[in-house]
BAFIGU-640727 format. One record per residue (C-alpha): x negated, y negated, z; residue number from 0; residue in one letter. Coordinates in pm, 1 decimal. Layout:
N
NODE_X_Y_Z_NUM_a
...
END
This chain:
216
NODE_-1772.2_11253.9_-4901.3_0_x
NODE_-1911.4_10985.5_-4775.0_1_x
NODE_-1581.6_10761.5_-4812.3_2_x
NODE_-1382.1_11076.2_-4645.2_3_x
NODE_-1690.4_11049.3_-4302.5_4_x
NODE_-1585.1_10671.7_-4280.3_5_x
NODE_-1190.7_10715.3_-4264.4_6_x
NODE_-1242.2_10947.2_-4075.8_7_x
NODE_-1441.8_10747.1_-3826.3_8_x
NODE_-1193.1_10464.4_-3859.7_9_x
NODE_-915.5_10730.5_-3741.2_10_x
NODE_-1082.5_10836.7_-3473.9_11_x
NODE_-1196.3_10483.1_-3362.1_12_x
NODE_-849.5_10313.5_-3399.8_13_x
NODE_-659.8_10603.8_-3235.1_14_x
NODE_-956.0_10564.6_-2900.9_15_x
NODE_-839.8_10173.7_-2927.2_16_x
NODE_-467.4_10266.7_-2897.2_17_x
NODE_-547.7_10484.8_-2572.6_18_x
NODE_-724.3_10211.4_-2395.1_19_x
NODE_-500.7_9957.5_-2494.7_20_x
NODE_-229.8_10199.8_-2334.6_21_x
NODE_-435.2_10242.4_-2053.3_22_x
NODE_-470.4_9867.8_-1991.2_23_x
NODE_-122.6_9836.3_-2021.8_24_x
NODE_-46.5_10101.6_-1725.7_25_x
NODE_71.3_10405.8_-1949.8_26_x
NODE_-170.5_10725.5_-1996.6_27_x
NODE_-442.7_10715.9_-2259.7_28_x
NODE_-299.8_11029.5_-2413.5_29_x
NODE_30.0_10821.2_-2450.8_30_x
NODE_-156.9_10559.7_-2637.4_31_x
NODE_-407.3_10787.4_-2833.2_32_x
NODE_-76.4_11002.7_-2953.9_33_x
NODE_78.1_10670.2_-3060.5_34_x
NODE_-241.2_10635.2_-3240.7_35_x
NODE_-204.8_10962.6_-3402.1_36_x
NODE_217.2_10880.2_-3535.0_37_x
NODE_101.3_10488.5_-3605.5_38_x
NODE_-231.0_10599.6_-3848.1_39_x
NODE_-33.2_10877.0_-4056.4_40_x
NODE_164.7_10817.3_-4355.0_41_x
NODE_405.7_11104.9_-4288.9_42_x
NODE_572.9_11231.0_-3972.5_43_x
NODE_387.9_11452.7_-3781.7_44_x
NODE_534.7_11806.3_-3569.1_45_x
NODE_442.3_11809.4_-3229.1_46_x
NODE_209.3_12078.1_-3325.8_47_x
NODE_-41.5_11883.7_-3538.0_48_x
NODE_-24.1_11604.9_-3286.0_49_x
NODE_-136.1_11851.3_-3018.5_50_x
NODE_-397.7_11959.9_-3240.0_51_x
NODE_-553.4_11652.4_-3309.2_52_x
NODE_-553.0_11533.5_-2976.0_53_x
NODE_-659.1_11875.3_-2816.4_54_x
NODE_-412.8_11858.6_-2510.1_55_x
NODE_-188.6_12143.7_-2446.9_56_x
NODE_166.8_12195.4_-2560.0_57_x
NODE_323.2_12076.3_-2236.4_58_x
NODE_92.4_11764.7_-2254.5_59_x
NODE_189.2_11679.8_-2576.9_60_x
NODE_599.8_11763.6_-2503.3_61_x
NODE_575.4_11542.1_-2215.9_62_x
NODE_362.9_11210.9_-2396.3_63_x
NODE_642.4_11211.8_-2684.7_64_x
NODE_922.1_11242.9_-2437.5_65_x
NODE_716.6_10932.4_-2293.0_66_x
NODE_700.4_10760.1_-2584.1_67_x
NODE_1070.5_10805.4_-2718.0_68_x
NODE_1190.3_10701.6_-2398.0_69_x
NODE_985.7_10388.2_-2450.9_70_x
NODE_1043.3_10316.4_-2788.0_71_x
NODE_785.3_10355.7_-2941.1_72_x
NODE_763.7_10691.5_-3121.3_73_x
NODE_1081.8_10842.8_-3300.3_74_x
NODE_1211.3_11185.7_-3379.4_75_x
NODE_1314.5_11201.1_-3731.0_76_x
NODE_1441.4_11502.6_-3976.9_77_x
NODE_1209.3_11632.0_-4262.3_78_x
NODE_1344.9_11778.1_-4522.3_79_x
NODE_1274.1_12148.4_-4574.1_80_x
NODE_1166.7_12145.4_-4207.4_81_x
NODE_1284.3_12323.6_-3893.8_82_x
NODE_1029.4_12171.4_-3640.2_83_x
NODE_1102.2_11825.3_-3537.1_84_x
NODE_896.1_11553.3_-3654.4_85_x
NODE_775.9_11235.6_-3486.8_86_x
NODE_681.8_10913.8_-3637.3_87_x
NODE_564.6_10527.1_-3494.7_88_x
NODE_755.5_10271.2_-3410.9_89_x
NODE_577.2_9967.1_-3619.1_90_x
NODE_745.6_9674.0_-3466.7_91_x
NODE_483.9_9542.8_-3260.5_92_x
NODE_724.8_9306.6_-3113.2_93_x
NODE_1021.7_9528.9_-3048.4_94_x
NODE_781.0_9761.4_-2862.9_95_x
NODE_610.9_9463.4_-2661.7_96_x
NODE_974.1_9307.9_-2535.5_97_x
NODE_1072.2_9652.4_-2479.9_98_x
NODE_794.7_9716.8_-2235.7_99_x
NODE_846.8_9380.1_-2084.0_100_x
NODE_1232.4_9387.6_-2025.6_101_x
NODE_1222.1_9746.2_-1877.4_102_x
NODE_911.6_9734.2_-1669.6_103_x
NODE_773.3_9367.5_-1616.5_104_x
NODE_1084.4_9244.2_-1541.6_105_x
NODE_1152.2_9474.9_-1285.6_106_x
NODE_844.6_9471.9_-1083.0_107_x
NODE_845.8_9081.2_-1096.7_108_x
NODE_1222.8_9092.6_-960.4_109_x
NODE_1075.6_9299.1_-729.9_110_x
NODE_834.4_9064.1_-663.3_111_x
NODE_1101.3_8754.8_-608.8_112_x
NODE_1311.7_8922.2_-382.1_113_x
NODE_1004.2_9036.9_-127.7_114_x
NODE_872.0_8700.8_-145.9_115_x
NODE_1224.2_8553.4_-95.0_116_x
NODE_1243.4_8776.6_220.7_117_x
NODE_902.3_8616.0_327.7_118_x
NODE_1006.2_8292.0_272.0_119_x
NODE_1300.9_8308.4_463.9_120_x
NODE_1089.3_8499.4_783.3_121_x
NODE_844.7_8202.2_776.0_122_x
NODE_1131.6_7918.6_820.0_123_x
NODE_1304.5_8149.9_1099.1_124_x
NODE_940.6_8129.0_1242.6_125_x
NODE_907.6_7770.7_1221.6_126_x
NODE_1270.1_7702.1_1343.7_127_x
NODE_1168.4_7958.1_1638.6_128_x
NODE_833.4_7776.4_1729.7_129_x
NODE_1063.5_7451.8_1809.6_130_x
NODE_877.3_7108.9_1930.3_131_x
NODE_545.8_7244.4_2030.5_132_x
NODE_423.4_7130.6_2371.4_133_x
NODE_-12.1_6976.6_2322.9_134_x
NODE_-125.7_7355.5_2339.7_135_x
NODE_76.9_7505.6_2079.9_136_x
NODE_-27.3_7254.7_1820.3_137_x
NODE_-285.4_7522.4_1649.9_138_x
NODE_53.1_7750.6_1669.6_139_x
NODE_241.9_7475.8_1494.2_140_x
NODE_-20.5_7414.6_1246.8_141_x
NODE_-42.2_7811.3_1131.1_142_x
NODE_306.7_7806.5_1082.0_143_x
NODE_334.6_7496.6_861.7_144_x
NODE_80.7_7656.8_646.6_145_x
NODE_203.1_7981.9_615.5_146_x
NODE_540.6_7832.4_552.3_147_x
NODE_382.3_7580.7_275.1_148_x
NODE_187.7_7849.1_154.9_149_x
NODE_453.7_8115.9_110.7_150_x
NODE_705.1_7886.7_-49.1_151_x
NODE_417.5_7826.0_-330.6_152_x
NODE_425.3_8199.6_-370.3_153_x
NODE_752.0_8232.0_-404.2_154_x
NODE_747.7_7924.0_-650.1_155_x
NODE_463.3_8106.4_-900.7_156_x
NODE_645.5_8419.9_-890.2_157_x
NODE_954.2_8280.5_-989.2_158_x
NODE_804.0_8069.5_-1240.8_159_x
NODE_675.4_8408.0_-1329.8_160_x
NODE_1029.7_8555.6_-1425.2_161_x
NODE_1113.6_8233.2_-1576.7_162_x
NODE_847.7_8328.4_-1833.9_163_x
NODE_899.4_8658.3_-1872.2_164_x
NODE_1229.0_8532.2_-1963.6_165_x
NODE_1117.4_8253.1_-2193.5_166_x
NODE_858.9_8475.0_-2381.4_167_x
NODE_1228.5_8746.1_-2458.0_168_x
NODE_1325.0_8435.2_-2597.7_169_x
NODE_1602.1_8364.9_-2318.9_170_x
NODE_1496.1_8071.5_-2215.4_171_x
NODE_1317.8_7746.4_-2301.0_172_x
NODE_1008.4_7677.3_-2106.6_173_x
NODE_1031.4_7368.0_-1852.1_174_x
NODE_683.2_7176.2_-1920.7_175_x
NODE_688.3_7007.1_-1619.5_176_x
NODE_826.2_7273.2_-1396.1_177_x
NODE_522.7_7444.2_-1569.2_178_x
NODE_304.1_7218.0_-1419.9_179_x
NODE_380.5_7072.5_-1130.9_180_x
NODE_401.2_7458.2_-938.3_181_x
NODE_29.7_7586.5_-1148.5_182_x
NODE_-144.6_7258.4_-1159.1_183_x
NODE_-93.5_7073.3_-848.9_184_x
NODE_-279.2_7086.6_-544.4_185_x
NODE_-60.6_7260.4_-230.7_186_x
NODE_11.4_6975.8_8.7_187_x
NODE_-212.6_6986.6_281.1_188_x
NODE_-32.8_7056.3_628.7_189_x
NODE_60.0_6788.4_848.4_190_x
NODE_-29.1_6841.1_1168.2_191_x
NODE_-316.2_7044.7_1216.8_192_x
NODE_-583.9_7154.5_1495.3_193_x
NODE_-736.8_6832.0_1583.0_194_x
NODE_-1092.9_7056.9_1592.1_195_x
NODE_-1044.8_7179.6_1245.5_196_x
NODE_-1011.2_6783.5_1105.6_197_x
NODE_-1336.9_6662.7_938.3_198_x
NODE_-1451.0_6341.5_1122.3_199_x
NODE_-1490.6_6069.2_794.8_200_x
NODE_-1816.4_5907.0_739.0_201_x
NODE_-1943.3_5626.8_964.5_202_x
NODE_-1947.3_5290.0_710.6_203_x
NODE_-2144.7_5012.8_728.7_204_x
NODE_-2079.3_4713.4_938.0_205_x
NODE_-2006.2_4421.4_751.3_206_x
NODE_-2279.5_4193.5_659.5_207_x
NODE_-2540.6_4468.1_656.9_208_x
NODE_-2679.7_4579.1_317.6_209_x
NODE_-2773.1_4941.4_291.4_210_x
NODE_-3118.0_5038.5_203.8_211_x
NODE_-3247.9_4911.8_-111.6_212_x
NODE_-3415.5_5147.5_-360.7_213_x
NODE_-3720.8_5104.3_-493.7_214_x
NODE_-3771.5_5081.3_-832.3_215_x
END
């Protein structure tokens, strides 16, 4: 009996890991504590027994394995002897990982390019607008140079972004120093800036005059 309590806990606990994981992920807990259910059971499972062990209601648990077949990661498959249809779990961690990836990932961080692209191009027009800036526009001048700088770094990291997305499908090979130079180096500070915003640097001393000597 006592074996029988701790699989059981190990069920229970493994199939509340799959729902958060799912929930981290952006999908429903259900979607991942179903997936759970399929993953953790050595035989295919009716729709009915899912429901039960879940305790959601039959429309809940039609629309989670619609969910996850359209993801990929559950399966209808044909028992023998059986009328009902039976579901079972994807196990190729992988193949449901990419999956997710391609489909979704990819298309927010597309998404993502093209806005930024659209920002990009709005911050040159309002550069290229602002012209040669007469002494009182130079604060003007200097918000647009950053903004410009700024969104153009943006637009770097999220296409460095796809670029990894693509790598990690294994389309790509990663450029190391692309890599680096847009994540690792320091934005270049903006030219011309509001000559009240510039930190004075520190007075030095004259020549020929020692500082202060410290006692020992």
């Amino acid at each position: 009996m006592a074996t029988d309590d701790n699989l059981t806990s190990a069920r229970d606990l493994a199939i509340d890991a799959c729902g958060r994981i799912a929930e981290f992920w952006g999908f429903t807990r259900t979607m991942g504590r179903a997936f759970g259910v399929l993953y953790l059971s050595r035989e295919p499972l009716p729709q009915s027994e899912i429901q039960s062990r879940l305790g959601i209601s039959a429309g809940s648990a039609s629309m989670t394995l619609s969910a996850l077949g359209r993801w990929g990661v559950a399966h209808k498959v044909w028992v023998r002897g059986q009328r009902r249809e039976h579901y079972q779990a994807e196990t190729d961690f992988w193949k449901m990982i990419s999956g997710v990836l391609n489909e979704r990932e990819r298309r927010e961080i597309g998404a993502a390019v093209e806005v930024v692209g659209r920002a990009e191009s709005a911050a040159r027009l309002a550069k290229v607008a602002l012209g040669a800036p007469s002494a009182g526009a130079r604060r003007a001048k200097a918000e647009t140079d950053f903004l410009v700088e700024r969104v153009t770094r943006l637009g770097e990291i999220c296409r460095l972004g796809e670029t990894l997305l693509d790598m990690l499908l294994g389309q790509l090979t990663l450029d190391v120093g692309r890599f680096r130079d847009v994540l690792k180096v320091a934005p270049r500070e903006t030219q011309d800036r509001d000559p009240e915003s510039v930190p004075h640097p520190p007075r030095r001393a004259r020549p020929g005059k020692a500082g202060p000597r410290s006692r020992d």
